[in-house]
N, C-alpha and C positions, 0 to 999 in steps of 0.2 A: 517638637516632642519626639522621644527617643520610642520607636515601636519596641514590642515585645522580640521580634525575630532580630531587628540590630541588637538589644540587649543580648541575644543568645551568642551571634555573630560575635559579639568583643566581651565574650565570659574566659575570663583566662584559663581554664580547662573542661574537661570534658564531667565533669561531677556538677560543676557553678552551670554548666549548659544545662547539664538532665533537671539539675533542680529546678531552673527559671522556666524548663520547660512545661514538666509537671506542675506547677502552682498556678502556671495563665495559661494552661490548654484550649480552655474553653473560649478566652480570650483569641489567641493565638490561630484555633479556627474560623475565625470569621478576618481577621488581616490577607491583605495580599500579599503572596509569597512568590518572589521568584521563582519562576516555573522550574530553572534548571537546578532549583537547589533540591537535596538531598533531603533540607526539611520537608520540602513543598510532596512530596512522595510520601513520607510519613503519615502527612496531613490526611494526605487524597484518601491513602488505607486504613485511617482512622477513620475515615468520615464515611465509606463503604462499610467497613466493619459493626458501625453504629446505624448503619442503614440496611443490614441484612444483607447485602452484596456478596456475601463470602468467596464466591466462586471469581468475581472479578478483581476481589481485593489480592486472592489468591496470584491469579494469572498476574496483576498488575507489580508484587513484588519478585514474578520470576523473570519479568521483563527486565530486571536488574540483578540479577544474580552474580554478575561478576564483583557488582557493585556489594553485596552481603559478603562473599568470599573472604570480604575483609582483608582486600589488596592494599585501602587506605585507611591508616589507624585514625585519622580524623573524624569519618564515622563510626566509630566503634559504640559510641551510643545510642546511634539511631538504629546502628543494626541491631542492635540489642531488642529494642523495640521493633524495629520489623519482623525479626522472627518469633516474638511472641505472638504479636499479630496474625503471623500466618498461621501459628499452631494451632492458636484458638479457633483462626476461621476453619481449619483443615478438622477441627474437632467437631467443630459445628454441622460439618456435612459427613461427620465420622469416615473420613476415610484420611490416614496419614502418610507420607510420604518421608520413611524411616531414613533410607539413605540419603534422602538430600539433608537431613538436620546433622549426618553423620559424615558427611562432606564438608559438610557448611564450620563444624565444628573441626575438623584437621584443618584446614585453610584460615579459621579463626586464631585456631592455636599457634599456625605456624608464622603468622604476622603478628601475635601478641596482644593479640587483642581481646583485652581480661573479661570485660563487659559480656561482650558479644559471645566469648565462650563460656562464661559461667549462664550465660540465657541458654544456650544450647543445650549445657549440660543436664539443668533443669529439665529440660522440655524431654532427651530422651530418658532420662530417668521415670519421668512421669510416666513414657509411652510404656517404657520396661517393667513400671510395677503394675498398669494395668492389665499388661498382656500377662502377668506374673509370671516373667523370666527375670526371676532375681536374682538369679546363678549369674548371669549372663551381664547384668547390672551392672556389677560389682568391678566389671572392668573400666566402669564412667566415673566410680572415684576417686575425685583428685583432692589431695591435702590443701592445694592453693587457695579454695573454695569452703575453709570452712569457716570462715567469718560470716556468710551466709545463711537466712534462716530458713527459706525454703529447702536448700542445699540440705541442709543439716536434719529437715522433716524427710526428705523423701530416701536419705541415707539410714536413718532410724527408722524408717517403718524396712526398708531391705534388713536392716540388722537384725530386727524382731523375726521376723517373717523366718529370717536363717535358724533363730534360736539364741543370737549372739547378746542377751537381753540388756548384760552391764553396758558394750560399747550402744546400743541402742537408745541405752538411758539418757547417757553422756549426750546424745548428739541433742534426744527430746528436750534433756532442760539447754542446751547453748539454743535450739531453737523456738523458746521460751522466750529468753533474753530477748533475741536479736527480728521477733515479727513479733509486730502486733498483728496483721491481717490473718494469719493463720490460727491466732492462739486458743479457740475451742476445741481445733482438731488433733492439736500436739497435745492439749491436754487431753485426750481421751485417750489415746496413746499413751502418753506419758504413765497413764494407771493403769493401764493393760501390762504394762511392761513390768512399773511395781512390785501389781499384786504375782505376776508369774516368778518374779527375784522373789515374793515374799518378803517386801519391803514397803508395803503399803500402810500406812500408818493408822491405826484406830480414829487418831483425828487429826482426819484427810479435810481438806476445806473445800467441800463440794460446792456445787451450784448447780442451777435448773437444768442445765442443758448436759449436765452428766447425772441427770437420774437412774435411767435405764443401765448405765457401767455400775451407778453405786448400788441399785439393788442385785444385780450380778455379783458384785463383789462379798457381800453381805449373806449371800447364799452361799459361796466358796466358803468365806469362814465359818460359816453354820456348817459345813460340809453335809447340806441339803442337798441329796444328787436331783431329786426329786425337783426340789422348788429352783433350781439350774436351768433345769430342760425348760419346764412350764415360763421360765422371764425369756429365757430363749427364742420363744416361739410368740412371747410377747408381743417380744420389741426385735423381732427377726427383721424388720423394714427399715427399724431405726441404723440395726448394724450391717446389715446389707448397703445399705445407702453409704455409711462413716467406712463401709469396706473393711470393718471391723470383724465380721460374723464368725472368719475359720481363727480369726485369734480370743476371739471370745470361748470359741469352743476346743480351747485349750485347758479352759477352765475344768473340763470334769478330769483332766487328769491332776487337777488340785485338790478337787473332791475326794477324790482318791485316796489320794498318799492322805490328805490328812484324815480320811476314815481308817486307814492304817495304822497312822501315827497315834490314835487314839488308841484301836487295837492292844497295840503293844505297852500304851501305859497302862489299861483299864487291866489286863488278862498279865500274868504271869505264867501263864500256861493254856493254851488254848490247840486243839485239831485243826486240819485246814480242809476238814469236812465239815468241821461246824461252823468254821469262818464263809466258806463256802453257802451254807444253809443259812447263819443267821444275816449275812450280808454281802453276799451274792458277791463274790469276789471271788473266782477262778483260782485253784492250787496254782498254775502255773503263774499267774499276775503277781500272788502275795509273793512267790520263791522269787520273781523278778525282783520285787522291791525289798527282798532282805540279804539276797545273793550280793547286787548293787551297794549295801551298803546306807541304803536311803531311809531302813529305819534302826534301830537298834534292837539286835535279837537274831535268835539261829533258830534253824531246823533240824530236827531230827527225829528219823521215822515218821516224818509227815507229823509231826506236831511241834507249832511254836513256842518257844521258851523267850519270855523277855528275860535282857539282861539289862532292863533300867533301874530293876530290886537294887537292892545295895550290894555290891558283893565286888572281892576284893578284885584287882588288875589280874591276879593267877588263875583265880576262879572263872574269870572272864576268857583271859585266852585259851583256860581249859577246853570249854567250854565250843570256843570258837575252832579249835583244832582238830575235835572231836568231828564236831559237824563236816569240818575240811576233807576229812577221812572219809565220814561215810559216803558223802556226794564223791569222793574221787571211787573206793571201791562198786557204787554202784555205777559207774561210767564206766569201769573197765570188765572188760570181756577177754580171759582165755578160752585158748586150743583145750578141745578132751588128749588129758596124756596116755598114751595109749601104753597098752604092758609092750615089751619088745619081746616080739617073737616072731616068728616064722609065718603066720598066719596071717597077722597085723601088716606088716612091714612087705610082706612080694605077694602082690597083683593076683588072681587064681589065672588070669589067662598065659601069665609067665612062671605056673609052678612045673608044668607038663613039658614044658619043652628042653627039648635036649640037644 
């Protein structure tokens, strides 16, 4: 009878190997494994890993190091798996060892070995969006890698995170597609990112485990600033935890604009002292958002004009030009012209001398 490790041994590549590996794992540990083999190490650091060993499973994958370097493309799928394994043990006792995954990944790369450097690449992305250097991140992006659906999650929360929401989207739905194991947390994401395009659909097909994002969402289009804060402070564990919380509190600049946006259809004419008083919006916030361009409507003399009335394209850039004027003559500052004369013009300590 053919063991599980000969069937791995004669799988005509490295994909037929990871699969037969993963489907009799549990099989597969309890067989006797050639000690010198490369699986039989796998084994050992699985079976440490699952026995709380961290620190020895750790040490036990650096006793082969040159071995992960990925001098030999035949292991390219166990190293794939060993360095998972070390990351999680290295997580478990929170202390990570950045440069060796940063090593481990040039040497990966530079023998070809796809496996083992898209596990790497994961792993410091992971480290870089916890430590939130997402700046810094963005130089672990590689196109090779976007068939991927972790790949594609931890690229899309960096996009977000940047403000980049459309290519963020793009990554959340292909990592949709392409994980099931992820797909609660891409979906919560997924509507974060949405509702900030302003593309979140009235009817959105929720479920239990996105309560907390749908009544967040549900307060944004209420443009309840009020009942915002209050779910915030809710469910501040739930998004603390999904790591969600500073993109959730993106939302009251949603609240905003669209307390604005209503502004300006409600009022054809309104003060930004009473905008001010009846709904606590700062002169300088509303001149932000109609300088910008983000809603419809000018300033002048400190009082709002909507131009969403009806009124013709002439009347409008009239309108619009006018405004142009006054914000430019109240930015500009002359010199007092002085009269020319004798007085004005030479110094009194240079009028005496001769």
């Amino acid at each position: 009878m053919t063991t599980i490790y000969e069937r791995i041994q004669k799988a005509p590549d490295q994909m037929s190997k990871m699969n037969i590996f993963e489907k009799n794992l549990d099989k597969l540990l309890l067989e006797d494994i050639p000690i010198d083999s490369s699986l039989f190490l796998l084994l050992e650091c699985i079976k440490m890993y699952k026995n709380e060993k961290y620190e020895f499973c750790i040490n036990e994958i650096m006793k082969y190091e040159l071995t992960i370097s990925g001098i030999n493309r035949e292991y390219d799928w166990i190293i794939s798996l060993l360095v998972k394994i070390c990351y999680k043990s290295m997580k478990k006792l929170n202390k990570f060892d950045f440069r060796l995954f940063c090593s481990l990944l040039i040497t990966n790369k530079k023998y070809l070995n796809r496996r083992a450097s898209l596990a790497l690449t994961n792993i410091i992305l992971k480290i870089l969006i916890d430590k939130k250097m997402f700046k810094y991140a963005r130089n672990y992006f590689n196109s090779d890698f976007e068939y991927d659906g972790l790949y594609n999650l931890y690229k899309g929360i960096i996009e977000c995170i940047s403000m980049n929401y459309e290519i963020a989207l793009k990554c959340f739905k292909t990592a949709s597609l392409l994980s099931n194991k992820h797909k609660t947390k891409i979906e919560k994401y997924k509507v974060i990112t949405l509702l900030l395009l302003g593309k979140l659909s009235s009817s959105y097909d929720w479920n239990k485990q996105l309560f907390a994002y749908k009544e967040a969402c549900e307060a944004v289009k209420l443009g309840d600033r009020e009942k915002l804060v209050s779910i915030i402070n809710e469910y501040k564990n739930v998004f603390w935890e999904d790591k969600t919380y500073f993109l959730i509190r993106r939302f009251h600049h949603l609240i905003l604009h669209e307390c604005i946006r209503k502004i300006s259809i409600v009022y054809s004419r309104i003060s930004l002292k009473e905008i001010e008083k009846k709904f606590n919006i700062s002169k300088s916030l509303f001149e932000h958002f109609v300088f910008k361009n983000k809603i419809n409507g000018v300033i002048q003399k400190d009082v709002f004009y909507s131009v969403i009335s009806q009124k013709s394209p002439n009347e409008i850039d009239l309108i619009n030009t006018t405004s142009l004027n006054e914000r430019i003559l109240d930015n500009m500052t002359y010199p007092e012209i002085k009269k020319i004369n004798y007085e004005n013009y030479v110094p009194e300590s240079a009028r005496n001398v001769k």
